[in-house]
Backbone as JSON Lines, residues from 0, in Angstrom:
{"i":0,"aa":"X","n":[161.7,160.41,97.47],"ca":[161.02,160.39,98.76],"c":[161.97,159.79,99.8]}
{"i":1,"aa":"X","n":[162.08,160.28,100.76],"ca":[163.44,160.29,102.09],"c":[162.63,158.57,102.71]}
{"i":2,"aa":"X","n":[161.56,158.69,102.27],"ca":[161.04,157.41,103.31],"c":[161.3,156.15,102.36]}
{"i":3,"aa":"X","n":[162.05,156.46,100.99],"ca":[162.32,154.93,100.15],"c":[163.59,155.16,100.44]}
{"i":4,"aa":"X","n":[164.28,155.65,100.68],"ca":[166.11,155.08,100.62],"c":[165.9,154.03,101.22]}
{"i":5,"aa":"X","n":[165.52,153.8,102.48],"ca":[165.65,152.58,103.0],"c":[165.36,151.25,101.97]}
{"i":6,"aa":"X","n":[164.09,151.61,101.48],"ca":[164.11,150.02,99.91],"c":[164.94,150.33,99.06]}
{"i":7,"aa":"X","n":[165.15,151.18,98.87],"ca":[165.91,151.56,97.33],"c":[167.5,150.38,98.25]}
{"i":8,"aa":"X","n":[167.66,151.47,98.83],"ca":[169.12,150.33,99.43],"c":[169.3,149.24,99.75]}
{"i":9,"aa":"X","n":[168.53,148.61,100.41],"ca":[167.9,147.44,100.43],"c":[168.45,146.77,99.47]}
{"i":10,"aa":"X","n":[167.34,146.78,98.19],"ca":[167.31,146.14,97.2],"c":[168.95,146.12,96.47]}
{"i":11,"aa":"X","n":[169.49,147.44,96.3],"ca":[171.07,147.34,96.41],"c":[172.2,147.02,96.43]}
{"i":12,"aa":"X","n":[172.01,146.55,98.07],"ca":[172.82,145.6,98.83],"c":[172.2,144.62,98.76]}
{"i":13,"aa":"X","n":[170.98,144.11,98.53],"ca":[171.11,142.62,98.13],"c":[171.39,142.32,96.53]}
{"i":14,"aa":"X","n":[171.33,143.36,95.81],"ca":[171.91,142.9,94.12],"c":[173.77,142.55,94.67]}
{"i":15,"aa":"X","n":[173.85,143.62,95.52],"ca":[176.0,143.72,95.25],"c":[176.52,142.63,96.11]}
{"i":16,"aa":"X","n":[175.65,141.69,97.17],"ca":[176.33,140.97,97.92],"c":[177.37,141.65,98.72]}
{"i":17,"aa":"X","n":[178.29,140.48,99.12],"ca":[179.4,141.06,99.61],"c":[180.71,141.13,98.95]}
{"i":18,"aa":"X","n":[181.45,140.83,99.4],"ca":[183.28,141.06,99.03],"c":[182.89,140.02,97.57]}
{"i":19,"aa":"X","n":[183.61,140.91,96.75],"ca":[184.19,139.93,95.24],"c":[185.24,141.04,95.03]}
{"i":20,"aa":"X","n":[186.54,139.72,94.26],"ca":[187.57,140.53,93.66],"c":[187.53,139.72,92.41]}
{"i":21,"aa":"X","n":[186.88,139.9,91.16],"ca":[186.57,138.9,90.25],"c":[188.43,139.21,89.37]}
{"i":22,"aa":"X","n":[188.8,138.31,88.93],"ca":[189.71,139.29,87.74],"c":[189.09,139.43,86.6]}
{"i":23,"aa":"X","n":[189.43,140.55,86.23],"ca":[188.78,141.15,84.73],"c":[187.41,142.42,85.43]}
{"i":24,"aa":"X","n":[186.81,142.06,86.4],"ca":[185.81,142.81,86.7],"c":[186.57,144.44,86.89]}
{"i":25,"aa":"X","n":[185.87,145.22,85.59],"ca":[186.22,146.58,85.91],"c":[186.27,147.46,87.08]}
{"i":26,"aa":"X","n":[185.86,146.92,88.23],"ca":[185.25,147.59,89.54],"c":[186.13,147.13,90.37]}
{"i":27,"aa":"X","n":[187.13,145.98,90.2],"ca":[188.25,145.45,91.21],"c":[187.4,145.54,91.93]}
{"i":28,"aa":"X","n":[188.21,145.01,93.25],"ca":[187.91,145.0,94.54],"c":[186.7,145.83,94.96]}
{"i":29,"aa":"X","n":[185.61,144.7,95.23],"ca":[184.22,145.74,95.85],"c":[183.9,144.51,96.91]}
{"i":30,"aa":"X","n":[183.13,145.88,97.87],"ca":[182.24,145.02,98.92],"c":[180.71,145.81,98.84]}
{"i":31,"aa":"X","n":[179.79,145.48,98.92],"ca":[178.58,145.93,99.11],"c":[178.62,147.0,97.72]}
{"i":32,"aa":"X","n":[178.99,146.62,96.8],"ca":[179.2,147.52,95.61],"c":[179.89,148.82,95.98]}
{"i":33,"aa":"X","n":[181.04,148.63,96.67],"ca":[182.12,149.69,96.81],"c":[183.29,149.58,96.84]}
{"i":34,"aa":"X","n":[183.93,150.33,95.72],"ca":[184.43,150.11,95.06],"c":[185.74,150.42,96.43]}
{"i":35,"aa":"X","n":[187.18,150.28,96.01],"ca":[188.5,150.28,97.08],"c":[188.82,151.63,96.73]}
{"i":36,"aa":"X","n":[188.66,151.95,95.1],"ca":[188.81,153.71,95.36],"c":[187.64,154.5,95.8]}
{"i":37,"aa":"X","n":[186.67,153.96,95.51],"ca":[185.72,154.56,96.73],"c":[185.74,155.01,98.0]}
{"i":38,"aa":"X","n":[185.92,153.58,98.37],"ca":[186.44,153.79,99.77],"c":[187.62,154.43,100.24]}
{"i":39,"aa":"X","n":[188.37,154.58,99.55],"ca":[189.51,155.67,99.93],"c":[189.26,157.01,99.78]}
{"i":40,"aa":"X","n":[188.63,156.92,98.88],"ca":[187.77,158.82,99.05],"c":[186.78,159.04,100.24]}
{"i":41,"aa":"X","n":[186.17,158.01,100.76],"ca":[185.49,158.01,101.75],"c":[186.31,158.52,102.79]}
{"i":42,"aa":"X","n":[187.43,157.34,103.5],"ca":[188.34,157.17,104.15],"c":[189.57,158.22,104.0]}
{"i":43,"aa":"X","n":[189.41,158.57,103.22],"ca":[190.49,160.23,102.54],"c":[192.21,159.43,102.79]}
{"i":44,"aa":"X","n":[192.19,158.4,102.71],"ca":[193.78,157.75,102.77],"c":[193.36,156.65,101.85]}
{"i":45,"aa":"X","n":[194.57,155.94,101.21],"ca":[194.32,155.08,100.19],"c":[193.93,153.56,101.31]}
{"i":46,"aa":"X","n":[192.63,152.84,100.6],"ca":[192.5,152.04,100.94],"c":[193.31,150.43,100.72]}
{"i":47,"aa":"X","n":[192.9,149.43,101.1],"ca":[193.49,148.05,101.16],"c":[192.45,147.39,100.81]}
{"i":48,"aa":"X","n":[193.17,146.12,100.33],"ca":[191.93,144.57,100.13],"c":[191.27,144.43,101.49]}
{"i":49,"aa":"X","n":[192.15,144.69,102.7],"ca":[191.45,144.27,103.58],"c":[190.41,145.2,104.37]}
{"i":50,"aa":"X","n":[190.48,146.54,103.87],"ca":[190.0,147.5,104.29],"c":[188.13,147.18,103.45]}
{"i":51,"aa":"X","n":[188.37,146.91,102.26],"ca":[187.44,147.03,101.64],"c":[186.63,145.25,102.08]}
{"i":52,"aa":"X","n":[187.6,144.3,101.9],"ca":[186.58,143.06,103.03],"c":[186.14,143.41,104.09]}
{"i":53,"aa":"X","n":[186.51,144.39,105.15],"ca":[185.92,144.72,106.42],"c":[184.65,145.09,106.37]}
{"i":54,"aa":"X","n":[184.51,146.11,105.32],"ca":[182.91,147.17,105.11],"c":[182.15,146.04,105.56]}
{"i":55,"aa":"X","n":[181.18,146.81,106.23],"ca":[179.9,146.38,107.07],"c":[178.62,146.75,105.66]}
{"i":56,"aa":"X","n":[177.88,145.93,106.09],"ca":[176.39,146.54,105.16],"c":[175.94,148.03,105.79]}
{"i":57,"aa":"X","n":[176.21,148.28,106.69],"ca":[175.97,148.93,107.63],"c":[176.57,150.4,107.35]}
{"i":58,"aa":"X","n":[178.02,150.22,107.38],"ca":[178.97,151.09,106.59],"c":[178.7,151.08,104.87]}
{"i":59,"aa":"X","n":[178.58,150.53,104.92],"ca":[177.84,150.63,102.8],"c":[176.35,151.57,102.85]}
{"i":60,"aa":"X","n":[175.58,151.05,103.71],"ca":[174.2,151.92,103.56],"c":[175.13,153.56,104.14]}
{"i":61,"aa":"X","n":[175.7,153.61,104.86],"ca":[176.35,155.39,105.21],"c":[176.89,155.89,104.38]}
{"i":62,"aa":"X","n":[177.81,154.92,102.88],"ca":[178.12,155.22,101.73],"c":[176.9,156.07,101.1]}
{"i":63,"aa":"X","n":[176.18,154.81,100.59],"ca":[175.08,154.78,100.1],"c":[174.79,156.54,99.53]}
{"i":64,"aa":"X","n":[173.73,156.35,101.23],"ca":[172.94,157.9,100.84],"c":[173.85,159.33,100.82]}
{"i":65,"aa":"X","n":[174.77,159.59,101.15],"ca":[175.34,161.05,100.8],"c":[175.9,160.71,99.1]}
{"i":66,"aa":"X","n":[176.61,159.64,98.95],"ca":[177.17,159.48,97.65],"c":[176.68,159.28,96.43]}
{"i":67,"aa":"X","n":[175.5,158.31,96.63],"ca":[174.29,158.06,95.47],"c":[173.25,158.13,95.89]}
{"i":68,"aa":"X","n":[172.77,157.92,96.9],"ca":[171.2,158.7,96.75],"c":[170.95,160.29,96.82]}
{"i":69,"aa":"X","n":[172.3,160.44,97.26],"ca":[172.08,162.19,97.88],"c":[172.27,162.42,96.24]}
{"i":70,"aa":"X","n":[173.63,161.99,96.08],"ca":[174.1,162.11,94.59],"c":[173.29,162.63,93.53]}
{"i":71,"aa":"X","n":[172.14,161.4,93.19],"ca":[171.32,161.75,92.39],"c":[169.91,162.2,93.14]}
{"i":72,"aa":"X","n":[170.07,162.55,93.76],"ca":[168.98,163.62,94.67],"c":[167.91,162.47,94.13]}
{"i":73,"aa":"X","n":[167.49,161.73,95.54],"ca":[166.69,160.49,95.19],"c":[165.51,160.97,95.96]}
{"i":74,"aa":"X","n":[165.66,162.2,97.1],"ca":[164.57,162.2,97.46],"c":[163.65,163.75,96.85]}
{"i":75,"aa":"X","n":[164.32,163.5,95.66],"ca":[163.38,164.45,94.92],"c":[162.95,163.85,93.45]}
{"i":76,"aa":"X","n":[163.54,162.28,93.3],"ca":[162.58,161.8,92.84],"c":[161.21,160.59,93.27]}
{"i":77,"aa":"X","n":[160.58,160.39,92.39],"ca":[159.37,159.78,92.32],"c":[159.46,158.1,92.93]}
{"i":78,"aa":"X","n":[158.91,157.47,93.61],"ca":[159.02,156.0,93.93],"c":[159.25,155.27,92.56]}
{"i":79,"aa":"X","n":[160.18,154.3,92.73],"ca":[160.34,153.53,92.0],"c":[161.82,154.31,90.84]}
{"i":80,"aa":"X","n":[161.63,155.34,90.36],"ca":[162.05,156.21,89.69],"c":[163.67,156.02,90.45]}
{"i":81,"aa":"X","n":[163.13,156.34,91.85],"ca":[164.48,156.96,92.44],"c":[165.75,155.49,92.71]}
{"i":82,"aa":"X","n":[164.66,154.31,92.27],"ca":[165.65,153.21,93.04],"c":[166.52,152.94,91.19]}
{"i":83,"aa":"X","n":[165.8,152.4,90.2],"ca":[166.65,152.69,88.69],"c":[167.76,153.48,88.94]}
{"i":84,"aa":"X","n":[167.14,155.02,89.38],"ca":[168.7,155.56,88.87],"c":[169.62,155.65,90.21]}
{"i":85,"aa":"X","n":[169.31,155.32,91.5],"ca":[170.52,155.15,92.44],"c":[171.09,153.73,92.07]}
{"i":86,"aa":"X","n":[170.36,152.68,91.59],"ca":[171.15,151.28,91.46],"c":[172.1,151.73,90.11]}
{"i":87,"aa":"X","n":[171.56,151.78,89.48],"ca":[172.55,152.2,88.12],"c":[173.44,152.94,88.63]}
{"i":88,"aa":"X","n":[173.54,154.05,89.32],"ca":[174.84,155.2,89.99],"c":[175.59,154.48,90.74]}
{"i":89,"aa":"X","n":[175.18,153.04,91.44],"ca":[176.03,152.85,92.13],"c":[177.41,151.47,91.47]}
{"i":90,"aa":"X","n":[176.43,151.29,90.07],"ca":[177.18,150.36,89.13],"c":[178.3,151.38,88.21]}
{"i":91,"aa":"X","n":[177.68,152.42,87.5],"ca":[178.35,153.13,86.59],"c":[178.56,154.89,86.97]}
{"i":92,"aa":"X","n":[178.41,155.28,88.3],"ca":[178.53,156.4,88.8],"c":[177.39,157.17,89.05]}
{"i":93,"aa":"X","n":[176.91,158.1,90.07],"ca":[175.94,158.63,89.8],"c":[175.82,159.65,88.82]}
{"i":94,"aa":"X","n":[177.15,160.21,88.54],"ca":[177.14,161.3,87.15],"c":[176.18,160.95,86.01]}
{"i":95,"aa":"X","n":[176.92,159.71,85.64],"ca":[176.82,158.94,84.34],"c":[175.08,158.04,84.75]}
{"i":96,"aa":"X","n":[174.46,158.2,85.85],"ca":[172.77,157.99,86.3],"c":[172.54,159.01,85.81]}
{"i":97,"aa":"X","n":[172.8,159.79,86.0],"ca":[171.55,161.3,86.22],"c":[171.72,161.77,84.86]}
{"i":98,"aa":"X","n":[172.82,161.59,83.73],"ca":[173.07,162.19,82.62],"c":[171.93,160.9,81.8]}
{"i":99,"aa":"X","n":[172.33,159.85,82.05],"ca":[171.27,158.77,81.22],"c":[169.61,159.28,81.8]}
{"i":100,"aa":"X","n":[169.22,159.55,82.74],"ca":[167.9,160.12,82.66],"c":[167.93,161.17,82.43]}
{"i":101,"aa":"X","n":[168.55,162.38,82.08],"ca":[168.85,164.06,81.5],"c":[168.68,163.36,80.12]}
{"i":102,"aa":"X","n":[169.08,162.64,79.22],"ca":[169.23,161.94,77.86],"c":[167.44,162.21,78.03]}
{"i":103,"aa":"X","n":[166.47,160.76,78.72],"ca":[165.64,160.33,78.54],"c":[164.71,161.52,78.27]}
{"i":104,"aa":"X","n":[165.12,162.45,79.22],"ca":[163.91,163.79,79.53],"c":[164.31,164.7,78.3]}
{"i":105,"aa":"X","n":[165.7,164.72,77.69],"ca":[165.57,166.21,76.84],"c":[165.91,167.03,77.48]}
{"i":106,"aa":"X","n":[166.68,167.12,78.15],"ca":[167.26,167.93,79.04],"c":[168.53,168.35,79.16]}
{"i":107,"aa":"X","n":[169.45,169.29,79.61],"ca":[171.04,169.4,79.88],"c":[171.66,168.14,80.14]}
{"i":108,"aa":"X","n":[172.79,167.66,79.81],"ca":[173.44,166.2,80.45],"c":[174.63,166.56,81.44]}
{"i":109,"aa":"X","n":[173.77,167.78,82.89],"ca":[174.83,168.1,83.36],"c":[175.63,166.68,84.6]}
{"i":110,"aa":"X","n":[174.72,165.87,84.74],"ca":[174.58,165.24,85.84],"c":[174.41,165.43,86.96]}
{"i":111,"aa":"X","n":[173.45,166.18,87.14],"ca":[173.04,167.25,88.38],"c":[172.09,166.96,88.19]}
{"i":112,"aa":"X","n":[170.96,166.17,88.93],"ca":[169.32,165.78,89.17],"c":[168.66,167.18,89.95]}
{"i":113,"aa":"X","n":[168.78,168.15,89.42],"ca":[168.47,169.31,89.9],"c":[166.85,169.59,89.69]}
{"i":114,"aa":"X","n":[166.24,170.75,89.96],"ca":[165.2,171.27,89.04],"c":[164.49,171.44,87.94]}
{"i":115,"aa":"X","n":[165.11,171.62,87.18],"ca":[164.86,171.4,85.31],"c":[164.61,170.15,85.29]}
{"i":116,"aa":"X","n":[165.6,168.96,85.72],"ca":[164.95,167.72,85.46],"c":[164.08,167.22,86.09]}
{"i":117,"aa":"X","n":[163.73,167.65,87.08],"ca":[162.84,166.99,88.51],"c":[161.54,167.35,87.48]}
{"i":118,"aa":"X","n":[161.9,168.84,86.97],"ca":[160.2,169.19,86.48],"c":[160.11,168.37,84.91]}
{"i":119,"aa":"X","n":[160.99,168.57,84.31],"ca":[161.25,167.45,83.1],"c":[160.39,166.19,83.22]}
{"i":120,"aa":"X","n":[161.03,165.52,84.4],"ca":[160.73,164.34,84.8],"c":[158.55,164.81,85.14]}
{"i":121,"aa":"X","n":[158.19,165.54,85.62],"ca":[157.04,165.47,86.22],"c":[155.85,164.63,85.31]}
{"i":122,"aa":"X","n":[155.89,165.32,83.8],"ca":[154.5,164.9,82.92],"c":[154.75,163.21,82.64]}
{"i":123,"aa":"X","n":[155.83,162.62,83.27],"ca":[155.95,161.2,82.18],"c":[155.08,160.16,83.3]}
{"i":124,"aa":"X","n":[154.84,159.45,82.52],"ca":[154.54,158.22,83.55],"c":[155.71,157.44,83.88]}
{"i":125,"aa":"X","n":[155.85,157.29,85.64],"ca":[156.92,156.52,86.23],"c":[157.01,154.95,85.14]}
{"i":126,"aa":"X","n":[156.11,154.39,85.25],"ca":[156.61,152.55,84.42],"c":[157.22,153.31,83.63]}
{"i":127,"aa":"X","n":[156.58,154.5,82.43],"ca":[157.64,154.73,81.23],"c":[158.82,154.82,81.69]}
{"i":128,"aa":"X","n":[159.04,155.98,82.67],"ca":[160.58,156.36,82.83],"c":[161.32,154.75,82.78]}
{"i":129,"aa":"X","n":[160.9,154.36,83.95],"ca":[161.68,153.24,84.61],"c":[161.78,151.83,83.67]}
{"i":130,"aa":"X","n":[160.78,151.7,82.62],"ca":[161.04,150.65,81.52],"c":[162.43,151.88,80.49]}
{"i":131,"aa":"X","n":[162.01,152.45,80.07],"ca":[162.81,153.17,79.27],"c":[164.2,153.29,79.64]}
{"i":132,"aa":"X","n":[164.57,153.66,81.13],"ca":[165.35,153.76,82.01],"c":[166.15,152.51,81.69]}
{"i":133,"aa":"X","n":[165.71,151.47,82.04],"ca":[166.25,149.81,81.61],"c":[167.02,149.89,80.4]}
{"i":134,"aa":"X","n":[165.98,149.97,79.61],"ca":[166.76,150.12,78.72],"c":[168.17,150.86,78.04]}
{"i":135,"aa":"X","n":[168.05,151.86,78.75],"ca":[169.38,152.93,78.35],"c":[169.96,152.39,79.1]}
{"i":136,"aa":"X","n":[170.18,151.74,80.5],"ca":[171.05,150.86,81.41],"c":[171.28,149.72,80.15]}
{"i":137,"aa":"X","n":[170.68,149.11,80.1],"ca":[171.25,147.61,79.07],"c":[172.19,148.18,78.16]}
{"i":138,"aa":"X","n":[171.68,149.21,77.44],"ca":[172.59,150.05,75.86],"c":[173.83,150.45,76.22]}
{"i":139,"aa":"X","n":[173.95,150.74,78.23],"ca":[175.03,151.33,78.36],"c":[176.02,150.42,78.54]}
{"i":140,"aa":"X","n":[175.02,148.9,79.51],"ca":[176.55,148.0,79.72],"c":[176.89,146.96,78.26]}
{"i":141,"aa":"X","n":[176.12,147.3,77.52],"ca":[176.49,146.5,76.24],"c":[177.65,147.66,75.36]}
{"i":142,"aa":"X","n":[178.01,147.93,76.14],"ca":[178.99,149.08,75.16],"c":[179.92,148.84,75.85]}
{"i":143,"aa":"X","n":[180.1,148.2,76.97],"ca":[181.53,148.27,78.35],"c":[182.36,146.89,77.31]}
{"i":144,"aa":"X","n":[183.53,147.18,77.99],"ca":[184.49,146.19,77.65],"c":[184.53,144.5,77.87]}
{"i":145,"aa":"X","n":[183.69,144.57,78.69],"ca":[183.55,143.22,79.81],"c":[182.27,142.66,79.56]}
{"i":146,"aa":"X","n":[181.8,143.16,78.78],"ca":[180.39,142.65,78.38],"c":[180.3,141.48,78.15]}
{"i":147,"aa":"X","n":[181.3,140.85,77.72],"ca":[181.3,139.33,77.36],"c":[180.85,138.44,78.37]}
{"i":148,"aa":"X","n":[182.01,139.0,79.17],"ca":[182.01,138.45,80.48],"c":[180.8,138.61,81.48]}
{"i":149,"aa":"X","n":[180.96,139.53,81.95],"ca":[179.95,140.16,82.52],"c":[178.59,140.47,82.41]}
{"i":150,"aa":"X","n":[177.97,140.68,81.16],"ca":[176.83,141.27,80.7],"c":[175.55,140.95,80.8]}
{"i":151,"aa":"X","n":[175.93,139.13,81.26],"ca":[174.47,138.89,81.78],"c":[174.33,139.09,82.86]}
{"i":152,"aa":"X","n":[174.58,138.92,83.94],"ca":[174.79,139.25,85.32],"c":[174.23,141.13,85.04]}
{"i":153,"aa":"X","n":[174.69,141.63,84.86],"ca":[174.17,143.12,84.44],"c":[173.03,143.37,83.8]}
{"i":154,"aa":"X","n":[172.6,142.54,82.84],"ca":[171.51,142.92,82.65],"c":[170.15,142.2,83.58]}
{"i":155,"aa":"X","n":[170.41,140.94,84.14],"ca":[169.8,140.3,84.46],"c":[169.55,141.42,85.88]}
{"i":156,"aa":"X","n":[170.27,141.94,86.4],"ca":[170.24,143.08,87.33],"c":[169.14,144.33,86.86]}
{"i":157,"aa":"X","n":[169.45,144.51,85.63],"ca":[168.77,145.72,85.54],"c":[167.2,145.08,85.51]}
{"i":158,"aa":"X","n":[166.75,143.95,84.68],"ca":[165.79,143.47,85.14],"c":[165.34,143.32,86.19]}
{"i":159,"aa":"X","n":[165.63,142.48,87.76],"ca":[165.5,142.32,88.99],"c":[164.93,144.12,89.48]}
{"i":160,"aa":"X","n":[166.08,145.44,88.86],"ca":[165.8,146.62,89.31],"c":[163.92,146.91,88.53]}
{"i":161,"aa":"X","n":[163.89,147.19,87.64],"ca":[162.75,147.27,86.93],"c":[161.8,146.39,87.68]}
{"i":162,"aa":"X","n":[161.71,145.55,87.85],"ca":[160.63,144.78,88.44],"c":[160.31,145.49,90.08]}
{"i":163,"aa":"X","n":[161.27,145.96,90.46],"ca":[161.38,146.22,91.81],"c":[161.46,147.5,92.1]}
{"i":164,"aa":"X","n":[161.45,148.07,91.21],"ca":[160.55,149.61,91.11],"c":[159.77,149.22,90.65]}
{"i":165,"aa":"X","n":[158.95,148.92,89.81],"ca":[157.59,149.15,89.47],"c":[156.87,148.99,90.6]}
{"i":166,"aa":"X","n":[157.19,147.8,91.72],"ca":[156.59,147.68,92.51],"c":[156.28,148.85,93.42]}
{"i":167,"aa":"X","n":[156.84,149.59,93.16],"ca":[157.22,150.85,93.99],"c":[155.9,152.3,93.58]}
{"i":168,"aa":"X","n":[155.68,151.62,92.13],"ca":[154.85,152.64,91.61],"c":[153.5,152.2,91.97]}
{"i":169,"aa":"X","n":[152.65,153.04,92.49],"ca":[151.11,153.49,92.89],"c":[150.28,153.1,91.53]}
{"i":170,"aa":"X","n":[149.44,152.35,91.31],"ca":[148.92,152.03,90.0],"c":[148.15,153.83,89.17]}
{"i":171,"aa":"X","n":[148.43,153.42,88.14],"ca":[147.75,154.64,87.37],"c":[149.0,156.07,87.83]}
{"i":172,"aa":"X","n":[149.4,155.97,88.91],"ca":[150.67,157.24,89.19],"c":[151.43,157.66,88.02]}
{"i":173,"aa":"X","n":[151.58,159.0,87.84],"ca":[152.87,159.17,86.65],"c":[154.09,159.82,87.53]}
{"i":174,"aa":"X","n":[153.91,161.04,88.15],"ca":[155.01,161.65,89.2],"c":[154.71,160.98,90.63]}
């Protein structure tokens, strides 16, 4: 639904904060959870540290929706639904979103949130997707390299996301 990007992002940009260059963090250099090669595909010239401290929240939400919400075609999914898999796309790609809910549904793992899955997606109940959803997020960052490091912070995220879609879901709603 075109009228949640605004929460979905929201919520987002307040999980990614601002500028971190952790060492060891697989994502290097991010601001508003964007990444410096990101931003150089954005920017179509290779970016800088300082290019990527500049980003505005402002300039991150213009990321945002063509890259991951458009990405995983968020406004053809369901409230709550759509914020799981744009936060996850914007941690581990939106490809690698839309193929982890293509998994959930039984579906192609093209990573294309197309038709087949939209209707896939229709009979389930949203909490299922979006608890279930969690979960294949946790399975995925417990498999990353950095997990040690990193892994609570990530999951403790995917929690914060789950809670904050559900809120999103209409009681008794399934699509």
């Amino acid at each position: 639904m075109l009228a949640n990007f605004d929460a979905c992002c929201s919520f987002s940009l307040r999980q990614e904060g601002g500028f971190c260059d952790v060492k060891g963090d697989p994502g290097g250099a991010t601001n508003h959870g964007i990444t410096m090669a990101e931003l150089a595909t954005v920017l179509g010239r290779p970016a800088t540290i300082a290019d990527v401290r500049a980003l505005t929240a402002a300039q991150a939400e213009a990321i945002y929706k063509p890259r991951y919400w458009g990405a995983v075609n968020g406004d053809g999914l369901p409230a709550g639904v759509d914020l799981v898999v744009m936060d996850f796309g914007i941690n581990a790609g939106p490809g690698a979103s839309a193929r982890q809910l293509q998994a959930l549904l039984h579906v192609e793992q093209d990573g294309d949130i197309g038709p087949a899955t939209v209707m896939a997606l229709a009979p389930h109940d949203r909490s299922w997707v979006i608890a279930a959803l969690t979960l294949s997020h946790q399975a995925y960052y417990r498999r990353l390299p950095g997990y040690s490091e990193f892994g609570p912070g990530w999951i403790a995220r995917t929690v914060r996301c789950q809670a904050a879609a559900g809120l999103m879901v209409p009681h008794g709603a399934t699509t």
